[in-house]
N, C-alpha and C positions, 0 to 999 in steps of 0.2 A: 278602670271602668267597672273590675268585678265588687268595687265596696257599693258602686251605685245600684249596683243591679240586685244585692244583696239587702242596701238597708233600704231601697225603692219601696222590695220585692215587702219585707217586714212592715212596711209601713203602708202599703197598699197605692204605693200612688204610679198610676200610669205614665209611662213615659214612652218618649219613641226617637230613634237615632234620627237625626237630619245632616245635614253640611258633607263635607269634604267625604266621614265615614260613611253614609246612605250612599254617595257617589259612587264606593267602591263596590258595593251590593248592585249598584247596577253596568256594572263593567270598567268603570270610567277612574284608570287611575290617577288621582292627583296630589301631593303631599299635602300635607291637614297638620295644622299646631294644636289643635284643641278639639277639644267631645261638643258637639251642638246636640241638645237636647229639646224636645218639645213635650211640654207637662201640662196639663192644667191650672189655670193658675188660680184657685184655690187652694194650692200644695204650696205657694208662696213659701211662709213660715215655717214650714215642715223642711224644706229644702234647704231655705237658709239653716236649719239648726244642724243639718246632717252634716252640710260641707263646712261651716263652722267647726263643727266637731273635728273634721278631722286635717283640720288646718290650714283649708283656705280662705282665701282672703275676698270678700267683695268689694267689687272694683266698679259697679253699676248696676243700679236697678232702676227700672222705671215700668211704668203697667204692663210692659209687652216684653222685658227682658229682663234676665239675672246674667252680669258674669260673673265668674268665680275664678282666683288665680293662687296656684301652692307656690310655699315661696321652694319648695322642692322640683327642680324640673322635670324628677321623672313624671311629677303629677301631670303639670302640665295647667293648663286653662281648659274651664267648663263652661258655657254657653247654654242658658237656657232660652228658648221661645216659651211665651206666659201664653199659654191657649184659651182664650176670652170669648174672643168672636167668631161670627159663626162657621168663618173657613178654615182657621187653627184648630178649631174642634171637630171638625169632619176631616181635617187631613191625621187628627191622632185618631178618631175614629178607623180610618180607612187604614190608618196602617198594620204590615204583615210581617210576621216573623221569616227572621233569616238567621244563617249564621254569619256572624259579625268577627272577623279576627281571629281567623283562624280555632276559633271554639267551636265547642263541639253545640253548646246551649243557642237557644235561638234567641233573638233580642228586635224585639216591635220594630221596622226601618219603614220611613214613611214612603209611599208610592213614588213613583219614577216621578210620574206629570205633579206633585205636590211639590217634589224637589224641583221642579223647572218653576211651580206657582212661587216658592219661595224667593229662588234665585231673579226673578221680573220684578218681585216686591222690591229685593233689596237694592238690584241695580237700580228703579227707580226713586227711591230710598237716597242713594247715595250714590251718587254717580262717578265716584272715583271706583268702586268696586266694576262697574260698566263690563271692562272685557273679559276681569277674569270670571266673572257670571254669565255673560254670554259665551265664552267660548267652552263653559261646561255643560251649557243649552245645548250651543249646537253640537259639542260630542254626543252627549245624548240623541238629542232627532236622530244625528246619522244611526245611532246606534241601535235605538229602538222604536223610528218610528213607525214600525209595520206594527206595532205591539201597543203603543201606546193608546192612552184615551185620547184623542187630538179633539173634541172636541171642553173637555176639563183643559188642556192645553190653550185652546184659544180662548178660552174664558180667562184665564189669567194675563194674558197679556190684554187683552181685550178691557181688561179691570184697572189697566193703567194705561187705557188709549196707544198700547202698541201693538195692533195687530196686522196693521201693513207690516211692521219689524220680523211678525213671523211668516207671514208670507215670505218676505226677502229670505229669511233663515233657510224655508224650505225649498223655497226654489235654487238656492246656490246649494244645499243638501242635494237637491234632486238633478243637477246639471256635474256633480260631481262622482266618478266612479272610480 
């Protein structure tokens, strides 16, 4: 992650951690194979040339996504979100620096409720991914939801017609101690 943060940093383009690692920024451990990133996506081209450079391989692009995969495992796979629309770009907008892995340097990690709006997207997106996105939902609520924005929250599930789903979340949240 230190050459992203590196040639990002020289080349000016904004980014902000999401997935599995923003999870652990907010308490919630869970093992992660790859870096999810979210950029703007007019840094498109620029991205592709950096991870190109340094020898991985694109495995999918399409308006809203880049993966990237080294044929080296310590690399790993890189994930990007392409920030277009107008709540990809408010959620890199909004995001805050933390420290990320044990470093000492801070690195942009998107808000709690952004990582719950992504996780709605995807399960509703893909419904094979369903529980293991909801059941990082609901660690979260339990975990933060005196703190959270709840209503940015309901707006996202809201935005895929499941907002009975979060009622149910927080009321079996709320019946459990």
């Amino acid at each position: 992650m230190e050459f992203l943060i590196n040639e990002f940093g020289r080349e000016k383009i904004e980014f902000a951690v999401m997935g599995g690692l923003a999870l652990q920024t907010a308490g919630i451990v869970r093992t992660t194979r790859d870096i999810d990133l979210i950029v703007l996506s007019e840094n498109t081209g620029t991205i592709k040339e950096i991870m190109r450079s340094k020898g991985y391989e694109l495995l999918h692009e399409s308006e809203d996504i880049l993966n990237f995969e080294s044929s080296d495992n310590e690399w790993g796979r890189v994930d990007f979100l392409l920030a277009h629309r107008k709540y990809a770009k408010a959620m890199l907008q909004r995001a805050e620096p933390k420290a990320l892995l044990e470093g000492n340097d801070k690195i942009k990690v998107l808000k709690t409720e952004d990582v719950i709006g992504l996780k709605v997207q995807a399960s509703s997106n893909d419904p094979g991914r369903y529980l293991q996105d909801m059941a990082d939902v609901r660690a979260i609520l339990k975990r933060h939801r005196v703190t959270l924005d709840m209503e940015r929250v309901r707006e996202y599930f809201n935005l895929f017609g499941r907002g009975k789903e979060l009622d149910s979340l927080l009321k079996g949240i709320h019946h459990v101690k």
